[in-house]
Backbone as ProteinMPNN parsed JSONL, in Angstrom:
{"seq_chain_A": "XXXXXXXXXXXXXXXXXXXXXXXXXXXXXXXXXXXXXXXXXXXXXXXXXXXXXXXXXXXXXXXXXXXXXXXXXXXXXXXXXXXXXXXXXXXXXXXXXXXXXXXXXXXXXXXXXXXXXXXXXXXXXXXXXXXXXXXXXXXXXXXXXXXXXXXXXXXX", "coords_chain_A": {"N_chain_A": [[-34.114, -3.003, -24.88], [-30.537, -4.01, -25.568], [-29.02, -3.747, -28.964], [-25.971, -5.242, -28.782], [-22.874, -4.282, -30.917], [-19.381, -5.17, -31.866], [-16.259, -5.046, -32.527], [-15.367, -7.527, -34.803], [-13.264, -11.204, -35.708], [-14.453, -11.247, -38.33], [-15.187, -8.48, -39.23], [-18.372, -6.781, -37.861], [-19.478, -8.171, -34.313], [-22.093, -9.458, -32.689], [-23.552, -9.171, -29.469], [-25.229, -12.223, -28.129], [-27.579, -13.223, -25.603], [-28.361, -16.371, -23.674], [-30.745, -16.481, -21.54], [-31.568, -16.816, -18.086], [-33.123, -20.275, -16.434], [-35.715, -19.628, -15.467], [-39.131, -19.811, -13.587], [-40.735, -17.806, -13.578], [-40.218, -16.006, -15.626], [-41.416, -15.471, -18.807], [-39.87, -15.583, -20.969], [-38.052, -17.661, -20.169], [-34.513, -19.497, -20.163], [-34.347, -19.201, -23.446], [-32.785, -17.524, -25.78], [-31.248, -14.098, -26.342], [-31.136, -10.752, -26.336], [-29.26, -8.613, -24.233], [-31.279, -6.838, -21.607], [-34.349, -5.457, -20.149], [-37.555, -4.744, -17.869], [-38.685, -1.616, -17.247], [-37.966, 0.758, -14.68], [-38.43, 2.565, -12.138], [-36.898, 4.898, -11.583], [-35.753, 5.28, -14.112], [-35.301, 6.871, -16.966], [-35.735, 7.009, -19.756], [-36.778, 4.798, -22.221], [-33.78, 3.737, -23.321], [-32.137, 4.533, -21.232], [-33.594, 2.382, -19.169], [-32.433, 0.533, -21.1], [-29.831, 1.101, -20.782], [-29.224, 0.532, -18.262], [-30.25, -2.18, -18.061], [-28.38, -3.607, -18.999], [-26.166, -3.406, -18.271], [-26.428, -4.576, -15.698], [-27.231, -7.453, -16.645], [-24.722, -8.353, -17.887], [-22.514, -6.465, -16.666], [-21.396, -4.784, -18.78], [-20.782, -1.762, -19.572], [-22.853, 0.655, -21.038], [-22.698, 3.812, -23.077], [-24.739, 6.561, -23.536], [-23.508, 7.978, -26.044], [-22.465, 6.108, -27.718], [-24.623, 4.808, -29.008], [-26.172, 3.909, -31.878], [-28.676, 4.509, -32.881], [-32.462, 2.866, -32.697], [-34.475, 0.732, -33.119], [-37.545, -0.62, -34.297], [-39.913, -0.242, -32.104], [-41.716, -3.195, -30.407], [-44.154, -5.453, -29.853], [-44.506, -8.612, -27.784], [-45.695, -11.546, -29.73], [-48.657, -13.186, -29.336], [-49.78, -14.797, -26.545], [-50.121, -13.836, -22.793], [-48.037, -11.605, -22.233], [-47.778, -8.069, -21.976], [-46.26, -5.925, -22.591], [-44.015, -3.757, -24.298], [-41.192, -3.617, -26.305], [-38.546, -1.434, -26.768], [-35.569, -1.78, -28.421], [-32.47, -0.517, -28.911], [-28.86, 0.34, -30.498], [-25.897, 0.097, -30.261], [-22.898, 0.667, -30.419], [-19.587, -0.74, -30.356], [-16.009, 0.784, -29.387], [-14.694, -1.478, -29.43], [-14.518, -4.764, -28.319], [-15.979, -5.992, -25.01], [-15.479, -7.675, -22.137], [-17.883, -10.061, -20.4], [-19.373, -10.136, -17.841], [-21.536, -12.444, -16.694], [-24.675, -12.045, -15.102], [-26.733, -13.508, -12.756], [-28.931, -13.696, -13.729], [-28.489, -14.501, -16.441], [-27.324, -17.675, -18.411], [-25.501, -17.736, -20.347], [-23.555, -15.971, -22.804], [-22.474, -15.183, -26.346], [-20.897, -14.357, -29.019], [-21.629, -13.348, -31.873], [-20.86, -13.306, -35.632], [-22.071, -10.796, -37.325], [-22.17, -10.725, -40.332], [-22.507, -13.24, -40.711], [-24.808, -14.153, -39.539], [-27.464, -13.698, -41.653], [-27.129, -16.18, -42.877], [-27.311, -18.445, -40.873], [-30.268, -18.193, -41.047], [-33.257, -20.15, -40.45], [-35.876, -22.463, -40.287], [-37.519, -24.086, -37.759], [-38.64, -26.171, -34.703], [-39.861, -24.968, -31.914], [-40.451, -25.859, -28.251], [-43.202, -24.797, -26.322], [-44.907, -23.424, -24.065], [-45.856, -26.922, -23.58], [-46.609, -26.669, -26.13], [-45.779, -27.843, -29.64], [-44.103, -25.681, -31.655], [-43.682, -24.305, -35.362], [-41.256, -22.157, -36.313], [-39.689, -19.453, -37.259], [-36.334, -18.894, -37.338], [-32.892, -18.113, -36.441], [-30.609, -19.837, -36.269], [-28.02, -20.562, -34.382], [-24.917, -21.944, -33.987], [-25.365, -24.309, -30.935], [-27.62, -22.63, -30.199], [-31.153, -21.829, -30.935], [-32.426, -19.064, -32.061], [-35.291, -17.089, -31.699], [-38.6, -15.912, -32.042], [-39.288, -12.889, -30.902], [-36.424, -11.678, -30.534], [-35.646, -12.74, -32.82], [-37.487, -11.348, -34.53], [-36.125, -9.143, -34.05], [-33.785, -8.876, -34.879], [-33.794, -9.452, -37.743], [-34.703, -7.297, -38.45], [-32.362, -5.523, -38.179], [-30.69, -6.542, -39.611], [-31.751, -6.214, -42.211], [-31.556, -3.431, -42.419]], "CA_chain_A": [[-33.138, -4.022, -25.201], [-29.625, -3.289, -26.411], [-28.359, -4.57, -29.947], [-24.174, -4.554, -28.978], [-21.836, -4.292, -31.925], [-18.286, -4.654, -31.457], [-15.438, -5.471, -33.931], [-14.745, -9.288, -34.297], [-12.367, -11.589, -36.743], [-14.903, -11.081, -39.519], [-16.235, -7.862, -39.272], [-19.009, -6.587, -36.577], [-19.764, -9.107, -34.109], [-23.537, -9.563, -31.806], [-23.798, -10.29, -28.688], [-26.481, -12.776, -27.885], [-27.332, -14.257, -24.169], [-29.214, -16.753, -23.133], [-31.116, -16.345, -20.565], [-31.36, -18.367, -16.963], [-34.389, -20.923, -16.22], [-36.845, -18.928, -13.897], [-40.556, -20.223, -13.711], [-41.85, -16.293, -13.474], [-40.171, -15.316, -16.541], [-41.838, -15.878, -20.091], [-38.585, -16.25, -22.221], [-36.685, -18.617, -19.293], [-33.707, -20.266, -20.896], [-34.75, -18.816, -24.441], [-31.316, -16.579, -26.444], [-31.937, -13.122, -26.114], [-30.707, -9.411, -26.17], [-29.507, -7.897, -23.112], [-32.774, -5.924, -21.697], [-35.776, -5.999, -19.216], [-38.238, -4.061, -17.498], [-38.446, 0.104, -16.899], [-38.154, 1.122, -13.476], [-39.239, 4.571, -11.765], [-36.153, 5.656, -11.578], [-35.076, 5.078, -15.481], [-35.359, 8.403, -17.518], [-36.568, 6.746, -21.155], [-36.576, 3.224, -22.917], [-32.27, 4.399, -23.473], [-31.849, 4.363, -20.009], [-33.434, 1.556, -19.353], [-31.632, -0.55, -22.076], [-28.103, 0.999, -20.488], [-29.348, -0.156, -17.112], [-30.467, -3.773, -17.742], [-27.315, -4.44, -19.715], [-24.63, -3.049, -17.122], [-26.951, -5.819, -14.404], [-26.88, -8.374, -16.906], [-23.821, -7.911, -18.685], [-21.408, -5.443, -16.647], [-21.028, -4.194, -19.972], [-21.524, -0.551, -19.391], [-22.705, 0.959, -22.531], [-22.939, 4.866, -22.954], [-25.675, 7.081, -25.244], [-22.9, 8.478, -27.099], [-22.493, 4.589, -28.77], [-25.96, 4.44, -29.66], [-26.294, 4.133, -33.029], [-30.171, 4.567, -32.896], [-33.519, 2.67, -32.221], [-35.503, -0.124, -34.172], [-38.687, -0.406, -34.381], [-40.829, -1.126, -30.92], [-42.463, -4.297, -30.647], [-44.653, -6.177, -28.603], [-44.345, -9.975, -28.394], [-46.93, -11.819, -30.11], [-49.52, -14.179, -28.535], [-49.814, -14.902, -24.774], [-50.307, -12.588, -21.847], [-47.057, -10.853, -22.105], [-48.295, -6.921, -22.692], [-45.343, -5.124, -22.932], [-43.474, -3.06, -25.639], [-39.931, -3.597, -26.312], [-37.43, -0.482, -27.24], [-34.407, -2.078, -28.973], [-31.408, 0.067, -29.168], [-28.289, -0.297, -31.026], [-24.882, 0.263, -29.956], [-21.305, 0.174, -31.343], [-18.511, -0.368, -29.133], [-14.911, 0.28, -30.113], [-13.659, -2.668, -28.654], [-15.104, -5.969, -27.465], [-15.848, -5.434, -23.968], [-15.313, -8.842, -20.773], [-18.903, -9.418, -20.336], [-19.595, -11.106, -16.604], [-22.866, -12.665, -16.495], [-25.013, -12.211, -13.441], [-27.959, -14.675, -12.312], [-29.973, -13.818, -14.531], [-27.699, -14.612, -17.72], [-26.808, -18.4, -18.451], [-24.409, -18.292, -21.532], [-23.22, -15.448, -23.604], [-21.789, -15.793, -27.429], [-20.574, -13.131, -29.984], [-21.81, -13.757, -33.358], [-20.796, -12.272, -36.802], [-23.52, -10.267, -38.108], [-22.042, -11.324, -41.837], [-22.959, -14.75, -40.821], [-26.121, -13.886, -39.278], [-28.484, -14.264, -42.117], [-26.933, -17.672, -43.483], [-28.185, -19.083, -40.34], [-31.34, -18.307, -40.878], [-34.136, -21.52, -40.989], [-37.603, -22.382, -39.424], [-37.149, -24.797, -36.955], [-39.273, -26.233, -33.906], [-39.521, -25.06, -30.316], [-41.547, -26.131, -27.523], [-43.735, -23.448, -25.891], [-45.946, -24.18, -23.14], [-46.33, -27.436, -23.882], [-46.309, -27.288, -27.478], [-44.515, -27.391, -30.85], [-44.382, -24.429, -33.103], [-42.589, -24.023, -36.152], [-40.762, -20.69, -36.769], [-38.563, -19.054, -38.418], [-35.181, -18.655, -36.31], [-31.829, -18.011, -36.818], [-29.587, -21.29, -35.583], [-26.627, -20.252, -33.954], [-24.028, -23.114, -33.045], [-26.342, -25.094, -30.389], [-28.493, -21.719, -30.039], [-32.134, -21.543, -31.302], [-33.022, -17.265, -31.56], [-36.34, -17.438, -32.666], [-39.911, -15.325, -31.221], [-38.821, -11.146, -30.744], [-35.257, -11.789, -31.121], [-35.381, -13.067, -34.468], [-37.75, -9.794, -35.346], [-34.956, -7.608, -33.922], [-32.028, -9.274, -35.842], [-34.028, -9.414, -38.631], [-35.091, -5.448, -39.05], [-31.504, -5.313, -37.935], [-30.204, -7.159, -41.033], [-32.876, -5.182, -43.246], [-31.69, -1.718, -42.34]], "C_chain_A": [[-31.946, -3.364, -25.876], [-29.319, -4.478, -27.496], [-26.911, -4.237, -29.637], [-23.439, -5.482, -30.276], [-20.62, -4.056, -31.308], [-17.2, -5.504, -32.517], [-15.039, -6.923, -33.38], [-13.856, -9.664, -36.167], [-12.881, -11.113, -38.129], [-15.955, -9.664, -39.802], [-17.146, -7.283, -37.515], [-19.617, -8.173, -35.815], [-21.063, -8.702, -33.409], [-23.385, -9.806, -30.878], [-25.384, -10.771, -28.3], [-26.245, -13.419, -26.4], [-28.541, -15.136, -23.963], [-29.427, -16.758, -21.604], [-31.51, -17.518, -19.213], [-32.865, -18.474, -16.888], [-34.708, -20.19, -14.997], [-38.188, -19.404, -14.214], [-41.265, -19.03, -13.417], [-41.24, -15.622, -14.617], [-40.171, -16.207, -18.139], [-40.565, -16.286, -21.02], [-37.722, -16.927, -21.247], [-35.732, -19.095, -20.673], [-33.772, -20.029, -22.376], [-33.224, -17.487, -24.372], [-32.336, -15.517, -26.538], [-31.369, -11.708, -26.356], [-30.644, -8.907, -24.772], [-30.992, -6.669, -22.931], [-33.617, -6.342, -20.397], [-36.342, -4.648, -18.921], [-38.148, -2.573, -16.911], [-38.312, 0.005, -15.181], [-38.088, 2.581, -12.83], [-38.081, 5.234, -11.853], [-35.216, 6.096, -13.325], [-35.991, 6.288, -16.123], [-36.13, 8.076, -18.855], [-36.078, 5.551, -20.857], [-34.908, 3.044, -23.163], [-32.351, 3.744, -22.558], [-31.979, 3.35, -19.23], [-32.59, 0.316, -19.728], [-30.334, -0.8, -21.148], [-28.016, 0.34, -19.421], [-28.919, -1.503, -16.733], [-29.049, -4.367, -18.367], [-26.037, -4.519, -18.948], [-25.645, -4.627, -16.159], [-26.878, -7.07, -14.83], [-25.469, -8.798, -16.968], [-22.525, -7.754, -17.711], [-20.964, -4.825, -17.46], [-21.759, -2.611, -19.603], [-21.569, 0.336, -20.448], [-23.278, 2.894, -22.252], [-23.883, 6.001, -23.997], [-25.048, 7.718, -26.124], [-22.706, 7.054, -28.172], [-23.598, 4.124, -29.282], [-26.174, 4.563, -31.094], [-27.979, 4.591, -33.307], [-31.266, 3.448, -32.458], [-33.861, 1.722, -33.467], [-36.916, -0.12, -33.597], [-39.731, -1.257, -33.364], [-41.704, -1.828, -31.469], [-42.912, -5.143, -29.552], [-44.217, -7.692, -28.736], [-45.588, -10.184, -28.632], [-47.512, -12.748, -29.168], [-49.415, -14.387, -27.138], [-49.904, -14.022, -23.94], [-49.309, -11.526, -21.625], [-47.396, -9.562, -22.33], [-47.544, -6.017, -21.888], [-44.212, -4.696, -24.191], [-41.968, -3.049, -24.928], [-39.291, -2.721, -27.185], [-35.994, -1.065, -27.5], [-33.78, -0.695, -29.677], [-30.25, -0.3, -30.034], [-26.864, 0.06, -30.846], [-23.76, -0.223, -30.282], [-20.375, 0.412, -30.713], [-17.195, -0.589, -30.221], [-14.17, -0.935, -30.193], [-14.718, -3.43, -28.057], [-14.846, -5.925, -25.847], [-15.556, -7.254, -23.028], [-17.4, -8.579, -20.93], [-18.77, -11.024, -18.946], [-21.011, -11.01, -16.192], [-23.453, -12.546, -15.261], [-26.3, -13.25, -13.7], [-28.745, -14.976, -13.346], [-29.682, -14.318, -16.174], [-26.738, -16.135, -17.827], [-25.627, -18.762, -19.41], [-24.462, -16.852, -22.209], [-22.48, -15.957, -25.171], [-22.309, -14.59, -28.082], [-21.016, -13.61, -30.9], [-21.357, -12.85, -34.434], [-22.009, -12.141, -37.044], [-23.616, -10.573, -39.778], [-22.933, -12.425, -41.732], [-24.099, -15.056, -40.65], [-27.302, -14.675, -40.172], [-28.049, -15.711, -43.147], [-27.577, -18.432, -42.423], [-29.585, -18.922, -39.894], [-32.458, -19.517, -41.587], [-35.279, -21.138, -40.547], [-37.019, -23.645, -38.601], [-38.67, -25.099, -35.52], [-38.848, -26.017, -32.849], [-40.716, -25.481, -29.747], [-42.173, -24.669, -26.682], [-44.83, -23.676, -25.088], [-46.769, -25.346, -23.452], [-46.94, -27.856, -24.719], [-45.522, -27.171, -28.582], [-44.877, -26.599, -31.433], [-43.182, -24.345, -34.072], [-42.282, -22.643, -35.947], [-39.596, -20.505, -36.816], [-37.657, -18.441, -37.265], [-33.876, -18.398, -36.866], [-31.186, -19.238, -35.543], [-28.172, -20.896, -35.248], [-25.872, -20.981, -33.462], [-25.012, -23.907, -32.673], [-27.754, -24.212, -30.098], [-29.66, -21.371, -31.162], [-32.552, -19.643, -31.366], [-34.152, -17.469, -32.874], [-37.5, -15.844, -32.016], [-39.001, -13.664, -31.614], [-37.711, -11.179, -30.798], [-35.209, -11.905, -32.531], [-36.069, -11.932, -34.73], [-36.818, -8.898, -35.116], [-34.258, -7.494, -34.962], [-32.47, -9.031, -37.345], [-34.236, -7.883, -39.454], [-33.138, -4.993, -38.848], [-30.389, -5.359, -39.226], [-30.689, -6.545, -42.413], [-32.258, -4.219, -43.446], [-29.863, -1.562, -42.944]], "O_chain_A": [[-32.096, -2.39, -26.613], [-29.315, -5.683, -27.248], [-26.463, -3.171, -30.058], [-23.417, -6.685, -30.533], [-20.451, -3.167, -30.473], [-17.518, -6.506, -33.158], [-14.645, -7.36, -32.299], [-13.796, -9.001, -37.203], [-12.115, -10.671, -38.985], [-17.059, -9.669, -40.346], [-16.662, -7.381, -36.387], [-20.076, -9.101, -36.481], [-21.259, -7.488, -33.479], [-22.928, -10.948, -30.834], [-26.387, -10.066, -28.195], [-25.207, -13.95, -26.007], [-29.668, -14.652, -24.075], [-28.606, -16.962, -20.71], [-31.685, -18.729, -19.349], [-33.695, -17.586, -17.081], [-34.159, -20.155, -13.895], [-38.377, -19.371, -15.43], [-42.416, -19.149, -12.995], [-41.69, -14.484, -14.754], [-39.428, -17.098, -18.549], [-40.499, -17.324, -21.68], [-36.521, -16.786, -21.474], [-36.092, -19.07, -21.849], [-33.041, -20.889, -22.868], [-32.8, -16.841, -23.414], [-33.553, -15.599, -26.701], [-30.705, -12.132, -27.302], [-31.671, -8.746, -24.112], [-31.514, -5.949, -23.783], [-33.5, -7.405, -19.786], [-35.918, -3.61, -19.43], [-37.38, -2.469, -15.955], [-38.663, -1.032, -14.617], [-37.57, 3.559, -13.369], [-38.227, 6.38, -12.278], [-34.351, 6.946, -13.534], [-37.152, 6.546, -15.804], [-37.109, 8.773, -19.124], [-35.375, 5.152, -19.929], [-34.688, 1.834, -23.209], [-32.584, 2.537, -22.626], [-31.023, 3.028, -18.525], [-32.182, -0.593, -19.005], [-29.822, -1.859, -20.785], [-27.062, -0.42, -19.251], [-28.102, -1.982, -15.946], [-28.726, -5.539, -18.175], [-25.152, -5.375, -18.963], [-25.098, -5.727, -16.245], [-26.58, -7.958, -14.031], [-25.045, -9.581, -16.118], [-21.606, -8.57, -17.766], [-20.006, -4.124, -17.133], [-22.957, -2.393, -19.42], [-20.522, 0.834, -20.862], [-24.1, 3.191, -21.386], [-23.575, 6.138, -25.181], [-25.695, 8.147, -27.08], [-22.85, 7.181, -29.388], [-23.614, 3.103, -29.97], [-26.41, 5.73, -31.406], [-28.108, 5.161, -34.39], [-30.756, 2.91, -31.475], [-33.532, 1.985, -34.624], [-37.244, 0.376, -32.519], [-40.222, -2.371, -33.55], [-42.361, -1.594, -32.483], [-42.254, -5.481, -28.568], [-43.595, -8.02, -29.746], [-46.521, -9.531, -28.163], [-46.841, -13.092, -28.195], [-48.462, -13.728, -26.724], [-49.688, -12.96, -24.524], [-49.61, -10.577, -20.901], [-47.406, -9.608, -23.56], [-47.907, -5.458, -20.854], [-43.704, -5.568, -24.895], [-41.585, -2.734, -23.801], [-39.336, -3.019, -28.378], [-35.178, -0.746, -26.636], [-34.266, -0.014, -30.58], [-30.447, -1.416, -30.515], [-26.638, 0.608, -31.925], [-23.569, -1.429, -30.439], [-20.095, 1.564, -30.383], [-17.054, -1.345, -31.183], [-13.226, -1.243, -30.92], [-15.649, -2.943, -27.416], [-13.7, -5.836, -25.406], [-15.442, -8.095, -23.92], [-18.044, -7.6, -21.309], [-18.37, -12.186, -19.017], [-21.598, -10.087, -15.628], [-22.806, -12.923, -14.283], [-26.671, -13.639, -14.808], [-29.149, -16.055, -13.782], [-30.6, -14.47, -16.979], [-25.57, -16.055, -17.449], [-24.941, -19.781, -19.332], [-25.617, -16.426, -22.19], [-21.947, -17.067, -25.186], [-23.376, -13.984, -27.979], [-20.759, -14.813, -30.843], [-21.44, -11.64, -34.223], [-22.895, -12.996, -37.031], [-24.664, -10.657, -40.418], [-23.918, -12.599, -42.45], [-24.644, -15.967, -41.272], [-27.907, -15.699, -39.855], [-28.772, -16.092, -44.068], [-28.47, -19.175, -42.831], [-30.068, -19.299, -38.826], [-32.548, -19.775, -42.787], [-35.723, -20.0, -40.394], [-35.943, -24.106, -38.979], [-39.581, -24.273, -35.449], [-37.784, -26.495, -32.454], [-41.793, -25.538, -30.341], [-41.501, -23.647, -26.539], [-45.789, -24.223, -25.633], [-47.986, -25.248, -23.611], [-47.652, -28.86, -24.695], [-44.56, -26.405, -28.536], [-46.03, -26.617, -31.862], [-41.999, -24.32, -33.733], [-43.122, -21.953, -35.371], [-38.638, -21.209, -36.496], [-38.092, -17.66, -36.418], [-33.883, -18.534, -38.09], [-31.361, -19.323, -34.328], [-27.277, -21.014, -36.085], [-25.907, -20.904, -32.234], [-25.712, -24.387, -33.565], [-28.81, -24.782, -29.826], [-29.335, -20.749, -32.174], [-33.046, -19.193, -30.332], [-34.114, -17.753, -34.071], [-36.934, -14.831, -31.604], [-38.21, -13.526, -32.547], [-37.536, -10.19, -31.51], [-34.691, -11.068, -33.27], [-35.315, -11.143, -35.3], [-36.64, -7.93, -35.856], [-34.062, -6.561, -35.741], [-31.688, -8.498, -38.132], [-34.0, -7.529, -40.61], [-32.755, -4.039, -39.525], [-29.58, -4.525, -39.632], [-30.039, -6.459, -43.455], [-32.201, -3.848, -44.619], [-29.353, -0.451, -43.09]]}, "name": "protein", "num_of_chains": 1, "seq": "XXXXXXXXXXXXXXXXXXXXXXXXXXXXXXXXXXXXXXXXXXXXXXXXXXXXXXXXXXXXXXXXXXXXXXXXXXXXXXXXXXXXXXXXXXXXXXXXXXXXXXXXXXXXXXXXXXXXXXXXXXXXXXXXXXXXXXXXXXXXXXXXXXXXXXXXXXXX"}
């Protein structure tokens, strides 16, 4: 996954995307970090990241902007059993970002502002409610492995 930084009115801004409704993927419609799955030809978890974010995105991010790595994490509960490599990248400049299919909404956030919107809140989740602890963004819920990113993100 990439974390992108890039200078906004107040400081560094985030970008966050939500993601498009698919019925074969576990976080459908759920806010997210550019990111997805390795493929044979991808060199490390890096490579990866730079991949899925140029396909989401078009944002083409380079390993000299990497600021470093947080701390892999699986998601919790359900059949999902894969490990997520969050990256972290600092662009000079706010880049155009043109969503593809897979990407229903983009939105920059200040990272100042970040942990003020943090609550607990309810989502639904196969058919049921869970509380947890999220960050509320505008109309945007970031709750589940997002919210652990942002959060070690905000920590460090």
């Amino acid at each position: 996954m990439a974390v992108i930084l890039a200078p906004g009115a107040k400081g560094k801004d985030l970008l966050l995307i939500r993601r498009s409704e698919h019925p074969n993927d576990p976080w459908s419609g759920q806010m997210g970090l550019p990111g997805g799955r390795a493929e044979p030809g991808d060199a490390d978890a890096m490579e990866t990241a730079i991949r899925e974010t140029r396909e989401e995105t078009a944002i083409r991010l380079r390993r000299k902007n990497c600021l470093g790595a947080l701390e892999e994490l699986r998601p919790r509960g359900g059949d999902v059993k894969v490990v997520v490599s969050p990256f972290v990248f600092e662009l000079a400049s706010k880049p155009a970002v043109k969503p593809s299919v897979e990407v229903a909404a983009e939105v920059w956030v200040p990272v100042a502002e970040l942990a003020a919107c943090r609550s607990k809140t309810e989502v639904s989740l196969a058919g049921r409610m869970l509380c947890v602890d999220a960050f509320l963004v505008g109309p945007y819920t970031v709750w589940g492995l997002t919210y652990r990113i942002l959060t070690e993100l905000l920590d460090a």
